[in-house]
Each structure stands twice: as structure tokens, then as C-alpha cells.
PDB file with one MODEL, atoms N, CA, C and O in Angstrom:
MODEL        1
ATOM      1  N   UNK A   1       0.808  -1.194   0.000  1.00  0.00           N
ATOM      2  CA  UNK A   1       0.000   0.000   0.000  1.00  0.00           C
ATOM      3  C   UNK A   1       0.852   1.259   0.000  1.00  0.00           C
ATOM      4  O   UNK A   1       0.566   2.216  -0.720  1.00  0.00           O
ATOM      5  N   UNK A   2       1.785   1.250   0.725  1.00  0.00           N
ATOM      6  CA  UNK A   2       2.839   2.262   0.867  1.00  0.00           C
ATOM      7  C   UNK A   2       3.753   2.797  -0.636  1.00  0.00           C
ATOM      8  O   UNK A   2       4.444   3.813  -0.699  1.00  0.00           O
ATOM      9  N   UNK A   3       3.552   1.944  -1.598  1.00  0.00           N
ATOM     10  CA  UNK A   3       4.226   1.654  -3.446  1.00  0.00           C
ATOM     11  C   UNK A   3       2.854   2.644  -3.870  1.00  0.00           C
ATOM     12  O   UNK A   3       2.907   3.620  -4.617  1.00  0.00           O
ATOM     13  N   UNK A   4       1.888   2.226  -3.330  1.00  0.00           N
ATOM     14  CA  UNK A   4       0.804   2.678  -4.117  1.00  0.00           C
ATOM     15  C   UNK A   4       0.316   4.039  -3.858  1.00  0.00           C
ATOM     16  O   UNK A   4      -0.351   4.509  -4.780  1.00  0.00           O
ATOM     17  N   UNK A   5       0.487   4.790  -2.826  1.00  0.00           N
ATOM     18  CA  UNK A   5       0.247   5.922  -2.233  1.00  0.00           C
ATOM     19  C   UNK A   5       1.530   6.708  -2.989  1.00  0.00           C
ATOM     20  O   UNK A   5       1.282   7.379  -3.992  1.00  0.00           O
ATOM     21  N   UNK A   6       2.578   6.632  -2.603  1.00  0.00           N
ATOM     22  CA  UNK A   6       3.707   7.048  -3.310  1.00  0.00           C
ATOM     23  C   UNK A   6       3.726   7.421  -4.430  1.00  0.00           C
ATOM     24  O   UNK A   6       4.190   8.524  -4.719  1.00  0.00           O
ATOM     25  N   UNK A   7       2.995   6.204  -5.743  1.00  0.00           N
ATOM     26  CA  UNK A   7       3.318   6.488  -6.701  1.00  0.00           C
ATOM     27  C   UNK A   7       2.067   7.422  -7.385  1.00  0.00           C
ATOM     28  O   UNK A   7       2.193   7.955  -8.488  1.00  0.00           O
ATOM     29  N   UNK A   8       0.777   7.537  -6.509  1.00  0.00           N
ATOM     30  CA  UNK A   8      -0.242   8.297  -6.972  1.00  0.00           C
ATOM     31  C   UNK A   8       0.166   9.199  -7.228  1.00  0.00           C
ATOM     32  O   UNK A   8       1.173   9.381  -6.543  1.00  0.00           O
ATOM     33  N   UNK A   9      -0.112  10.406  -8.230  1.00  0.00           N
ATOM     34  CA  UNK A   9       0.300  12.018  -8.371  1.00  0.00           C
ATOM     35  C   UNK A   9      -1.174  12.872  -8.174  1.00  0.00           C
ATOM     36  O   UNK A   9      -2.279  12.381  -8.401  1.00  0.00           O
ATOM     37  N   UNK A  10      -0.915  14.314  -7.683  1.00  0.00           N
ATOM     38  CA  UNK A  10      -1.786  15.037  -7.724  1.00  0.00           C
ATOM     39  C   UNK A  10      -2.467  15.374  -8.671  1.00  0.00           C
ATOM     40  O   UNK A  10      -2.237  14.945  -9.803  1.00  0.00           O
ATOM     41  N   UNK A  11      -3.729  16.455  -8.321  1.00  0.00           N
ATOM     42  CA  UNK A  11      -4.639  16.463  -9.113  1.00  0.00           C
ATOM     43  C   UNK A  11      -3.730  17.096 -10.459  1.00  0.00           C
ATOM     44  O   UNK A  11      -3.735  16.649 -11.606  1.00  0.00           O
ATOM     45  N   UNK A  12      -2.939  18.307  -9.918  1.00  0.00           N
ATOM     46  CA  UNK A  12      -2.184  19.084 -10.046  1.00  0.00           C
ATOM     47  C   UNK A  12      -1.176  18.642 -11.521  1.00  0.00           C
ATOM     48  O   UNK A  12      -1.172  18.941 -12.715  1.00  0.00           O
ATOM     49  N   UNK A  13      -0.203  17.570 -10.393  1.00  0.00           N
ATOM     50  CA  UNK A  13       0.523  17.092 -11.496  1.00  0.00           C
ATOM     51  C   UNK A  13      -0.150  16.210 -12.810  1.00  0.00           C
ATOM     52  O   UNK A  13       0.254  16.450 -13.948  1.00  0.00           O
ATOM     53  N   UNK A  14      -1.011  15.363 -12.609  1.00  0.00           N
ATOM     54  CA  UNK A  14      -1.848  14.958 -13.465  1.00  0.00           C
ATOM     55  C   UNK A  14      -2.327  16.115 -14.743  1.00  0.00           C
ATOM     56  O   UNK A  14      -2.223  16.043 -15.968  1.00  0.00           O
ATOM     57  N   UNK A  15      -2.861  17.134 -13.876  1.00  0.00           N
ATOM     58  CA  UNK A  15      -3.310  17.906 -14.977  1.00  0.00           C
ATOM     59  C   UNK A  15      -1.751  18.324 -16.060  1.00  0.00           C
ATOM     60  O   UNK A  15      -1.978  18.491 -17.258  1.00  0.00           O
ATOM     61  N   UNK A  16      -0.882  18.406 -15.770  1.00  0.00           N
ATOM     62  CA  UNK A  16       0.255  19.056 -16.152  1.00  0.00           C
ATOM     63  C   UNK A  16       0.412  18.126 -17.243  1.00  0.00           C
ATOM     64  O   UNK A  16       0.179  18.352 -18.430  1.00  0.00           O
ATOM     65  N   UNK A  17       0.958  16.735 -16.567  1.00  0.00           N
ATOM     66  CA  UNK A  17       0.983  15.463 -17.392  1.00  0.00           C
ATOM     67  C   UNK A  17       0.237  15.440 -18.240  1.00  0.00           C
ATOM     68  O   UNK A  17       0.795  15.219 -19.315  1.00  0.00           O
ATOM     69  N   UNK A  18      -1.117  15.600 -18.325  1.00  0.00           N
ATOM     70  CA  UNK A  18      -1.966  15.159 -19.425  1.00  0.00           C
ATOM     71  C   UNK A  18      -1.940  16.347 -21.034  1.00  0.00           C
ATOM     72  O   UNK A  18      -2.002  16.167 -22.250  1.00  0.00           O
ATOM     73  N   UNK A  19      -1.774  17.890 -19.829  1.00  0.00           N
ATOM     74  CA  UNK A  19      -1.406  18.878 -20.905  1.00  0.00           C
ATOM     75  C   UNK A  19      -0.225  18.344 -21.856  1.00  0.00           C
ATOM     76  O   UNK A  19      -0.287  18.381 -23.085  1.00  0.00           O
ATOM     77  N   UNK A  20       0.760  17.888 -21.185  1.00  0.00           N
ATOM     78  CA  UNK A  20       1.906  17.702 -22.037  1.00  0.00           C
ATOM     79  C   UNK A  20       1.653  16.728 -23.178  1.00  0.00           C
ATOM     80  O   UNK A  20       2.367  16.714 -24.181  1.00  0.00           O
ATOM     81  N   UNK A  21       0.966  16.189 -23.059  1.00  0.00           N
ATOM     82  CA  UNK A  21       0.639  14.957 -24.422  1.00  0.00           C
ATOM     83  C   UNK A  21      -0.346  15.441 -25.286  1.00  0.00           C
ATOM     84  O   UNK A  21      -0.601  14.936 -26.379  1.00  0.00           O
ATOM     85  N   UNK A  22      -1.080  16.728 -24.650  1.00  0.00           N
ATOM     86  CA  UNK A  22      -1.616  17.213 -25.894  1.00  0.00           C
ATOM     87  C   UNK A  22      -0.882  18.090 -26.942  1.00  0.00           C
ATOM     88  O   UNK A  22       0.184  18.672 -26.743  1.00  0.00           O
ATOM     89  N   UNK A  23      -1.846  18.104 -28.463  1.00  0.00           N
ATOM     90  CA  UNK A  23      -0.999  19.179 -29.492  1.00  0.00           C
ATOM     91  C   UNK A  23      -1.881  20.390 -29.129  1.00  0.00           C
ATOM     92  O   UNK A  23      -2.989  20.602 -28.638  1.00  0.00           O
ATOM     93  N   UNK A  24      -0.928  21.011 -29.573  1.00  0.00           N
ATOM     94  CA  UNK A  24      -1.358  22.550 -29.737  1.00  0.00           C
ATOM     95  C   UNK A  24      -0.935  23.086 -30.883  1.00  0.00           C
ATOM     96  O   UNK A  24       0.204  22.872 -31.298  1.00  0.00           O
ATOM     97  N   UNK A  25      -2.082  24.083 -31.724  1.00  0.00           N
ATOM     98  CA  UNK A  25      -1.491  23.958 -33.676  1.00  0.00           C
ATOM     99  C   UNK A  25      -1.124  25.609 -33.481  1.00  0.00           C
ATOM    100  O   UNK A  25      -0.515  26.152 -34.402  1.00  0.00           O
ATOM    101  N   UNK A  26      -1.408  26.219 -32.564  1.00  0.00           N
ATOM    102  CA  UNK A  26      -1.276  27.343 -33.719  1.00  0.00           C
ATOM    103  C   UNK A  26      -0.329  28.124 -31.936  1.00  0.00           C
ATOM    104  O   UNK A  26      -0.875  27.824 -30.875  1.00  0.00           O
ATOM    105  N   UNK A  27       0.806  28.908 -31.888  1.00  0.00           N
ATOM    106  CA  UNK A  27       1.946  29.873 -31.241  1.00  0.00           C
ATOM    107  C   UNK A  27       1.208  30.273 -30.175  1.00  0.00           C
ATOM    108  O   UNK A  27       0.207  30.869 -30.572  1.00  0.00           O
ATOM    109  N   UNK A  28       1.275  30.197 -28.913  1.00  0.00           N
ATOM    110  CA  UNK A  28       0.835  30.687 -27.369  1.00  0.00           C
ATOM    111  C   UNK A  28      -0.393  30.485 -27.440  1.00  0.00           C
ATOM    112  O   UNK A  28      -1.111  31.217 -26.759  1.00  0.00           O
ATOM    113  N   UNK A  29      -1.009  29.446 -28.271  1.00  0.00           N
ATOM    114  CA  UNK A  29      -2.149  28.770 -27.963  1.00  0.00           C
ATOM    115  C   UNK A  29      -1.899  27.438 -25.996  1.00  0.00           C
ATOM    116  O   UNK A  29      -2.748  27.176 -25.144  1.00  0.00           O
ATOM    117  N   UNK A  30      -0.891  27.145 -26.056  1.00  0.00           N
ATOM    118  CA  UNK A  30      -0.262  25.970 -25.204  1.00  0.00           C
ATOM    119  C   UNK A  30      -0.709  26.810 -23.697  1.00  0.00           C
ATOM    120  O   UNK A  30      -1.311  26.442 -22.689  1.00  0.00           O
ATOM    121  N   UNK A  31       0.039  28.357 -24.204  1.00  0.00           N
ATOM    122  CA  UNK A  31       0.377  29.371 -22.662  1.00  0.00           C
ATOM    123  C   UNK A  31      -0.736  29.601 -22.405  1.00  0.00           C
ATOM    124  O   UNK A  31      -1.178  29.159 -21.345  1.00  0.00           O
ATOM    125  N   UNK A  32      -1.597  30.383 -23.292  1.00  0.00           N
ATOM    126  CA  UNK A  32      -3.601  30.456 -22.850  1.00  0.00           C
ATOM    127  C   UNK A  32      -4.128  29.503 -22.447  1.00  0.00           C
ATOM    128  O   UNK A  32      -4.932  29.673 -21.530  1.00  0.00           O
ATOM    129  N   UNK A  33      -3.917  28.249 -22.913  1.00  0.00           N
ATOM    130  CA  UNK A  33      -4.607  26.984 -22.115  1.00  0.00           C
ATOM    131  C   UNK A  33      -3.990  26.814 -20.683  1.00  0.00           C
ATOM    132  O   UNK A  33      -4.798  26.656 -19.768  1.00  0.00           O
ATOM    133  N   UNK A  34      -2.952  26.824 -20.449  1.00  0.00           N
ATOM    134  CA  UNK A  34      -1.948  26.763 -19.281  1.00  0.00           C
ATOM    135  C   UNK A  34      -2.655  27.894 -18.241  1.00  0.00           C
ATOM    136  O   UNK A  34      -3.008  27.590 -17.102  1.00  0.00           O
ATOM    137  N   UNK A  35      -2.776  28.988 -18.705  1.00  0.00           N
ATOM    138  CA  UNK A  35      -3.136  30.389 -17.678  1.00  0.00           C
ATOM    139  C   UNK A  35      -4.698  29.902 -17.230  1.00  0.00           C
ATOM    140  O   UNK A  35      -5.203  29.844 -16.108  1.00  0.00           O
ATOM    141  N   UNK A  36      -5.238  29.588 -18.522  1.00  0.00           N
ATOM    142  CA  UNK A  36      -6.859  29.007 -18.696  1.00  0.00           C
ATOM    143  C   UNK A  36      -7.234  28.122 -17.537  1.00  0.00           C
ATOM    144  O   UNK A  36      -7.950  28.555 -16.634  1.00  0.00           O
ATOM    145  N   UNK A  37      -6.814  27.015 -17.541  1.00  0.00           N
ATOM    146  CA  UNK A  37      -7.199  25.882 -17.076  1.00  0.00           C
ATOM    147  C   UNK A  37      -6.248  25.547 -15.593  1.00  0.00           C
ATOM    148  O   UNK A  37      -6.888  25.262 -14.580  1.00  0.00           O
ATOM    149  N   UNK A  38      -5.123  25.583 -15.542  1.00  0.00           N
ATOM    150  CA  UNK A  38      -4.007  25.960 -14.231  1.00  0.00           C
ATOM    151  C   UNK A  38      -3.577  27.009 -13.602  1.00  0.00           C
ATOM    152  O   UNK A  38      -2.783  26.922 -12.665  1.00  0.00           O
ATOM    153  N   UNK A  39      -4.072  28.173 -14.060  1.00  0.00           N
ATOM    154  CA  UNK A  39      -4.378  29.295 -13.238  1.00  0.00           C
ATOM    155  C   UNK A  39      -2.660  29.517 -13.038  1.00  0.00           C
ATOM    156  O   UNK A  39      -2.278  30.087 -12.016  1.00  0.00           O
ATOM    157  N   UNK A  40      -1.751  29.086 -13.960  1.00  0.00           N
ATOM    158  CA  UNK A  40      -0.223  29.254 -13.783  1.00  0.00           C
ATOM    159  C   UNK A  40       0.325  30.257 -14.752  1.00  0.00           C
ATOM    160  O   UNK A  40      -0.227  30.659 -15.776  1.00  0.00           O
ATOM    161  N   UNK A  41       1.440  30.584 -14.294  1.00  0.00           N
ATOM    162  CA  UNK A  41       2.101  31.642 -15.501  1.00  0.00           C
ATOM    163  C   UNK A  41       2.563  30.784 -16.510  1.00  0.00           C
ATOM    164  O   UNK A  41       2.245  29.631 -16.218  1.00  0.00           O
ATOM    165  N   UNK A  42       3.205  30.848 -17.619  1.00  0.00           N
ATOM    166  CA  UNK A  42       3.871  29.946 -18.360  1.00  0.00           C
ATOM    167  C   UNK A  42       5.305  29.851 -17.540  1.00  0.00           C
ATOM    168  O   UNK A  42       5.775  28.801 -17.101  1.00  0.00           O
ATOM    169  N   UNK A  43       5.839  31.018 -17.437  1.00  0.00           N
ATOM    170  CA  UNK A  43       7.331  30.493 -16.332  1.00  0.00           C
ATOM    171  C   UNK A  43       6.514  29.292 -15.204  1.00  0.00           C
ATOM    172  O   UNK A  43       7.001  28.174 -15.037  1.00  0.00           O
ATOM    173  N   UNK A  44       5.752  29.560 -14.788  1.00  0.00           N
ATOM    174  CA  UNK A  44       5.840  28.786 -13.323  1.00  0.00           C
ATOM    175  C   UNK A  44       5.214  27.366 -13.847  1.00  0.00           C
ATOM    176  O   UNK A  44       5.610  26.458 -13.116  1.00  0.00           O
ATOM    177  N   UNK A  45       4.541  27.003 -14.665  1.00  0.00           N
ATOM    178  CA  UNK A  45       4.261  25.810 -15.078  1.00  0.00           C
ATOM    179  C   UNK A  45       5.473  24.787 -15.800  1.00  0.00           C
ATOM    180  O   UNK A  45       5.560  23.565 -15.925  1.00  0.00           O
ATOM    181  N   UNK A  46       6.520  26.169 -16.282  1.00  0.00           N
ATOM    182  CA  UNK A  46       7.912  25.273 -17.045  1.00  0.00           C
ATOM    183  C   UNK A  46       8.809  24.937 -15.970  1.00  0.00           C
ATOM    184  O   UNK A  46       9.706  24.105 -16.103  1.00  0.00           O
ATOM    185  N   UNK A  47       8.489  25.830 -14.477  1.00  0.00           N
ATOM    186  CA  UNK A  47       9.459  25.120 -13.607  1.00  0.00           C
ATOM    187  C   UNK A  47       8.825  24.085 -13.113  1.00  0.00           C
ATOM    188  O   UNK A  47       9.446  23.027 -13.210  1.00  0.00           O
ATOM    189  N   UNK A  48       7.384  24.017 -12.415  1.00  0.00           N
ATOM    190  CA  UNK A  48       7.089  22.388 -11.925  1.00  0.00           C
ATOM    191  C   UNK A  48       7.667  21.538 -13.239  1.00  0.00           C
ATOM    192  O   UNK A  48       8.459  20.603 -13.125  1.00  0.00           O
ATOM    193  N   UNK A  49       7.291  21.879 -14.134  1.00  0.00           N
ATOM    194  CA  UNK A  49       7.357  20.584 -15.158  1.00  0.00           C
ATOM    195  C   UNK A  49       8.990  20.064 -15.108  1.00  0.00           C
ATOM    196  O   UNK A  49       9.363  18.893 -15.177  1.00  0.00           O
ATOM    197  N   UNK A  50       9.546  20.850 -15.017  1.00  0.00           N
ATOM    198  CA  UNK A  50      11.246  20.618 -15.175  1.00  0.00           C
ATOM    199  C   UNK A  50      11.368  19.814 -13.766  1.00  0.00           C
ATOM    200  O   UNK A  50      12.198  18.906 -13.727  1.00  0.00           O
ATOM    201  N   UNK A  51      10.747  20.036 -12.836  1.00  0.00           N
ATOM    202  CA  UNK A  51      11.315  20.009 -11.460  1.00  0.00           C
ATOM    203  C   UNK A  51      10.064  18.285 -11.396  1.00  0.00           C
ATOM    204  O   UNK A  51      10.456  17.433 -10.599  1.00  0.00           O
ATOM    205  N   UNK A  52       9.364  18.102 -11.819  1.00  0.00           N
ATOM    206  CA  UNK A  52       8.555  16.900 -12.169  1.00  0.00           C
ATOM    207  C   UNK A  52       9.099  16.045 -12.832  1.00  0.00           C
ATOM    208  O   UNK A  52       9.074  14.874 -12.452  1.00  0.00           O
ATOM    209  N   UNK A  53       9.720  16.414 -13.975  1.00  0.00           N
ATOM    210  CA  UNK A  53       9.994  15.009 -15.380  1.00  0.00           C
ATOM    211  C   UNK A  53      11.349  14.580 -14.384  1.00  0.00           C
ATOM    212  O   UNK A  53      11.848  13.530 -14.787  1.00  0.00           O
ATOM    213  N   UNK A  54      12.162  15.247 -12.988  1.00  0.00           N
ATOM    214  CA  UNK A  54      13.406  14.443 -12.250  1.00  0.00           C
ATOM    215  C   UNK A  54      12.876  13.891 -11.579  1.00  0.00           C
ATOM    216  O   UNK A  54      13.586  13.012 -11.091  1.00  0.00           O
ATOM    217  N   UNK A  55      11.393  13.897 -11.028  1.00  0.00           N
ATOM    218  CA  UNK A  55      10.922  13.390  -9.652  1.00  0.00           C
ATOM    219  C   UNK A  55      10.999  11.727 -10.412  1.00  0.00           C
ATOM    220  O   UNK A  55      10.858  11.478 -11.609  1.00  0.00           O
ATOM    221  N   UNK A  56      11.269  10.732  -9.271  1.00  0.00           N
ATOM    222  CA  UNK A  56      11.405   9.766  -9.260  1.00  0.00           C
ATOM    223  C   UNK A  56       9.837   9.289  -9.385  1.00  0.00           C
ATOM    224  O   UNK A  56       9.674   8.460 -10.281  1.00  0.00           O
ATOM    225  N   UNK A  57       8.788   9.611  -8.743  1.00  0.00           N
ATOM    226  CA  UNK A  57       7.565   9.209  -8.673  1.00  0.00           C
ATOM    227  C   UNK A  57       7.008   9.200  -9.543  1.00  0.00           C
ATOM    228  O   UNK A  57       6.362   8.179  -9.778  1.00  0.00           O
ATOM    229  N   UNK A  58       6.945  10.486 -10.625  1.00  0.00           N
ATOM    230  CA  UNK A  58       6.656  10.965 -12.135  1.00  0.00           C
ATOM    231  C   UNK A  58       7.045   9.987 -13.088  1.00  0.00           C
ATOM    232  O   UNK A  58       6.458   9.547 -14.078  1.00  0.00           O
ATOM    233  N   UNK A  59       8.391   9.682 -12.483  1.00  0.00           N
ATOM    234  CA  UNK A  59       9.442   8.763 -13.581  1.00  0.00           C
ATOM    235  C   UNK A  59       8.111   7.327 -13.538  1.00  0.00           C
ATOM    236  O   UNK A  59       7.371   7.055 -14.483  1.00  0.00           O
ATOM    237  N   UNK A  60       8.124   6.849 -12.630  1.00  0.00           N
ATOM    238  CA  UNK A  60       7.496   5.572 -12.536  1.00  0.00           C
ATOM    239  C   UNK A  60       6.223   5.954 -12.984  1.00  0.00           C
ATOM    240  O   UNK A  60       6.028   5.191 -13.930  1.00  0.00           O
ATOM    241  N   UNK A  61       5.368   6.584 -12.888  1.00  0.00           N
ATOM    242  CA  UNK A  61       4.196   6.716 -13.158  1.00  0.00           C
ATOM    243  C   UNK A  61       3.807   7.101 -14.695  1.00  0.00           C
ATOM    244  O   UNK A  61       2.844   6.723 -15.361  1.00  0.00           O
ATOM    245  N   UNK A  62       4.581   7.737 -14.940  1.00  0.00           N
ATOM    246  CA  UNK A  62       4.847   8.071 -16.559  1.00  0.00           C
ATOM    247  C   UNK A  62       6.264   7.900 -17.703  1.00  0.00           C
ATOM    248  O   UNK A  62       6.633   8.686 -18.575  1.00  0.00           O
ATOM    249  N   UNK A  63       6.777   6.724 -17.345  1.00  0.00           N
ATOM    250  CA  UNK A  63       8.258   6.694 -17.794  1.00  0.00           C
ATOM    251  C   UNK A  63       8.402   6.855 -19.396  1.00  0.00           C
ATOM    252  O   UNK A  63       9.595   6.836 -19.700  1.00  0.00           O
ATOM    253  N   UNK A  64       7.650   6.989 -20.384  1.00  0.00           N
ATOM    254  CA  UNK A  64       8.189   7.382 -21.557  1.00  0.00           C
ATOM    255  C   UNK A  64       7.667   8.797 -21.993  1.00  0.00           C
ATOM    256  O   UNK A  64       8.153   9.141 -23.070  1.00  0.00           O
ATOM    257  N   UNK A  65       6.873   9.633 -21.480  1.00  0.00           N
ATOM    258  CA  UNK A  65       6.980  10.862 -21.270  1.00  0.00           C
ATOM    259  C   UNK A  65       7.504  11.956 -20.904  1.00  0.00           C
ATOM    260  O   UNK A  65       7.625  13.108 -21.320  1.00  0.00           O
ATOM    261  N   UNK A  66       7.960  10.960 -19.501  1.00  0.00           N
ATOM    262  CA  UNK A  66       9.071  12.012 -18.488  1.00  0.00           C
ATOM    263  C   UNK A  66      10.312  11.884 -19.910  1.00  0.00           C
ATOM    264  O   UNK A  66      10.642  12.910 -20.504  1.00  0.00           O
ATOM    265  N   UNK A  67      10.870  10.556 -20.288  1.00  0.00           N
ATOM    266  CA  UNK A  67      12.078  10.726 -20.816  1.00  0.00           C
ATOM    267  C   UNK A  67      11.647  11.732 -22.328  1.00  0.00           C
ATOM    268  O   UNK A  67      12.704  12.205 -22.748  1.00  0.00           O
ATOM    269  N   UNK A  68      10.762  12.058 -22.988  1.00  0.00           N
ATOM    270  CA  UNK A  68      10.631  12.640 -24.037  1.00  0.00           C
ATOM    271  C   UNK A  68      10.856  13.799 -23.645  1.00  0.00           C
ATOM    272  O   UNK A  68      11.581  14.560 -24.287  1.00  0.00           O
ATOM    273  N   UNK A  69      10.119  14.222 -22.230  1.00  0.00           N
ATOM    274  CA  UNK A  69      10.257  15.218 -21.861  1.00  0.00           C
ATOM    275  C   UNK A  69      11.984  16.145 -21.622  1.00  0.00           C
ATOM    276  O   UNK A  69      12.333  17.265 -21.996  1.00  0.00           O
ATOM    277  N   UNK A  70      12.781  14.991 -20.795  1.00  0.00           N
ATOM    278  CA  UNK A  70      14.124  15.228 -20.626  1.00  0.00           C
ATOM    279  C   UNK A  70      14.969  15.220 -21.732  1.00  0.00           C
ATOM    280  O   UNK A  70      15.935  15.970 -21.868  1.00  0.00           O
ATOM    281  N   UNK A  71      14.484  14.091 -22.782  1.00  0.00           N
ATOM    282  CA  UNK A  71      15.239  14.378 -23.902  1.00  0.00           C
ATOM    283  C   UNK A  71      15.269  15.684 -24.467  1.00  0.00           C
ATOM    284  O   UNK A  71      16.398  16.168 -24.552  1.00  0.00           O
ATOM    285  N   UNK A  72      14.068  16.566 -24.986  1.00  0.00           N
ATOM    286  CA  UNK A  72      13.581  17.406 -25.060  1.00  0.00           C
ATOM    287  C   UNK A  72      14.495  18.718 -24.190  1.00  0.00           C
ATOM    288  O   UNK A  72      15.359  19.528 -24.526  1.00  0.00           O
ATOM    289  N   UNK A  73      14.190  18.584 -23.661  1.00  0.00           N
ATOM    290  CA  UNK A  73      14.935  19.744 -22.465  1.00  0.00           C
ATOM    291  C   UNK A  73      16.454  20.156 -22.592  1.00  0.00           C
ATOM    292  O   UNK A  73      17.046  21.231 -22.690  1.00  0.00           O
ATOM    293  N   UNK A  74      16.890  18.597 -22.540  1.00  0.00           N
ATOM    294  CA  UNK A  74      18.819  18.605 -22.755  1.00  0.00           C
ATOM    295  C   UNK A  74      18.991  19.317 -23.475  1.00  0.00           C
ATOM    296  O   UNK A  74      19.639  20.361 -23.394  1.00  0.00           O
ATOM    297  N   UNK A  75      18.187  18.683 -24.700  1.00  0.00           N
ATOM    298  CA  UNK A  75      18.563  19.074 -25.843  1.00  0.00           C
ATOM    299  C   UNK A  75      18.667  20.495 -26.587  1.00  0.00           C
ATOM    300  O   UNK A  75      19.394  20.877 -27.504  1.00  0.00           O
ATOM    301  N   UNK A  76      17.704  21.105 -25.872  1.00  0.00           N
ATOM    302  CA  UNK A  76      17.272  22.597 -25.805  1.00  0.00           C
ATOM    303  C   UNK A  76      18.551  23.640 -24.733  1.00  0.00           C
ATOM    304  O   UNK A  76      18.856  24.832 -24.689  1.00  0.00           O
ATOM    305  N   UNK A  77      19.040  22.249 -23.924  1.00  0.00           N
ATOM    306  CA  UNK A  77      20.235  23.061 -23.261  1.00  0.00           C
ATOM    307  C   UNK A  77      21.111  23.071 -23.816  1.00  0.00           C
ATOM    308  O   UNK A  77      21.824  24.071 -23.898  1.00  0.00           O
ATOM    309  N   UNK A  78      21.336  22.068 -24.334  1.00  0.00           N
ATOM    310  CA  UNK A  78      22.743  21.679 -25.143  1.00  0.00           C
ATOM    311  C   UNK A  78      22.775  23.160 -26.400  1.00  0.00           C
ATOM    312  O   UNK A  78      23.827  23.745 -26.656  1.00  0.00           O
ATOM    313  N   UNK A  79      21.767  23.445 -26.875  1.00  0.00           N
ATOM    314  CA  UNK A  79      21.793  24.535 -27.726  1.00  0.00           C
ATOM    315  C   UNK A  79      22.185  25.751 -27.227  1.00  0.00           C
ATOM    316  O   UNK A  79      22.843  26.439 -28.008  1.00  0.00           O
ATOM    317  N   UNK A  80      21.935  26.259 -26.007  1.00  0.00           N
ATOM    318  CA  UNK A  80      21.716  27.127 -25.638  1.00  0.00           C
ATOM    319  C   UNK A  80      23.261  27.958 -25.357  1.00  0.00           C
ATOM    320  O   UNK A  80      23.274  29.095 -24.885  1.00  0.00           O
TER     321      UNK A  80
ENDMDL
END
């Protein structure tokens, strides 16, 4: 029971998670839904998310997302 409590995520993170697998077609359509629906800035939704795709719990609960996600990210550092 203690695996299973652990690995549940909030309403919160859930919602985040599920945003991320959706498309979005047309430029700061993503950020209006984000402000819309999570009541977040776009900065403050890119830091949970960054600070989420390391959480170990995230990892297990969503493991080929989180890594698209990190791939994604590096890769955007590596440019930078």
C-alpha cells in the first residue's frame, strides 16, 4: 500500500501530465490553455514541469513521457 500511495500524483501534477501529451497547432495557444485551465504563468508551469519530469515518482508513473520530456529539455540546453 505504501508503493501505491507514493506512486499516486496530484490532481495538479496529473493535470500538467496530461497537458503535455496534448498538441497545440497554432503559437501561445499551449500558454492560454496553461493560464486558462491551471491558473499558472507559463514560467511557473515550465518550472514544476522541469522540477517533475526528475521526480522519481513521475518517472514511474509516466516513464516514456518524463524521458521525451528530458530528452527534449537537454537538448534545448545543449543549444543554448
Amino acid at each position: 500500500m505504501a508503493e501505491e500511495s507514493q506512486a499516486s500524483l496530484t490532481e495538479q501534477e496529473e493535470a500538467i501530465l496530461m497537458l503535455e501529451k496534448k498538441r497545440f497547432k497554432h503559437s501561445g495557444s499551449k500558454e492560454a490553455y496553461i493560464g486558462r485551465t491551471l491558473g499558472l504563468s507559463p514560467v511557473s508551469y515550465y518550472q514544476q514541469l522541469n522540477s517533475m519530469i526528475d521526480n522519481p515518482r513521475i518517472i514511474a508513473a509516466e516513464p516514456l513521457l518524463t524521458a521525451r520530456l528530458r530528452a527534449r529539455r537537454d537538448l534545448a540546453e545543449g543549444q543554448g
